[in-house]
C-alpha positions, 0 to 999 in steps of 0.5 A: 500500500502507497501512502501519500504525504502533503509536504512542502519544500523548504525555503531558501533560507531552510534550504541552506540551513539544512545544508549547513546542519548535514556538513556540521552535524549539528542543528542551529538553534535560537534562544530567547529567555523571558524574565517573569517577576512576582506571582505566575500562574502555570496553569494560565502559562501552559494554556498560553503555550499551547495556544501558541502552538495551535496558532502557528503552523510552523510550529506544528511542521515535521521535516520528513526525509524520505528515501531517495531524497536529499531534502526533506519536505515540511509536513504541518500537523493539524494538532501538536501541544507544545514541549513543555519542562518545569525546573528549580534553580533552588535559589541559584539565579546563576545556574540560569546559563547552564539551564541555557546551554544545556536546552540549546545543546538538546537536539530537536528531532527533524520527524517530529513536533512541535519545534519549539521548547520551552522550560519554565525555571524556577529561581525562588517563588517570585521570581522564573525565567522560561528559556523558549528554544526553536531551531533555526529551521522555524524561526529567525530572531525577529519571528523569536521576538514575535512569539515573545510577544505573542506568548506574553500577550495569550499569557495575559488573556488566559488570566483574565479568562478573555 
């Protein structure tokens, strides 16, 4: 039995980097840390995370690589929830950049979804930083930037139930 696949090829820019990521051996990645004082509402966070990704398709594509090809096609999921951590800095604010490099360091993995990580720390109980991670596959820093602002702004309509 043959199956079919909707896929789209990559852009130019995708192109490229995928070449570059197969000559290297590792992908590229952007990372954004968003700074979040006093009190938080995980709950509201998570939902707007999820939100985020159910309104981006970018963020629900897989690269599928099939045989005989050399560059994968992107295939976009109709439902995907995002890649979510949670953990405690115990206080250190200083072990934020190891919690940095060790996200970036993290493969994401071409087949499957969503391309976006995001780990919520905890540095005491007023005080968090969510690392967003996206390889360079999905984003440029100014579409970083944007789901920033996008995020902040689902994180503020899930609090007041709008």
């Amino acid at each position: 039995m043959q199956q079919t696949i909707e896929g789209y090829r990559l852009g130019p820019h995708q192109k490229h980097l995928w070449l570059l990521e197969r000559q290297g051996g590792s992908a590229f990645v952007l990372q954004c840390t968003l700074r979040l004082r006093g009190d938080l509402d995980r709950r509201a966070l998570r939902e707007a995370a999820r939100r985020l990704v159910e309104r981006h398709e970018i963020l629900r594509t897989s690269f599928e690589l099939l045989p005989g090809m050399q560059l994968p096609i992107q295939v976009i999921l109709e439902h995907s929830g995002p890649v979510w951590r949670e953990v405690d800095l115990g206080g250190e604010p200083a072990e934020l950049g190891n919690l940095e490099k060790l996200e970036a360091s993290v493969p994401f993995h071409r087949g499957e979804t969503p391309h976006v990580r995001l780990t919520l720390a905890s540095i005491d109980p007023a005080d968090h930083a969510l690392v967003v991670t996206q390889p360079a596959l999905c984003s440029d820093p100014r579409s970083l930037v944007n789901l920033a602002y996008e995020l902040s702004k689902l994180y503020e309509i899930e609090l007041h139930g709008l």
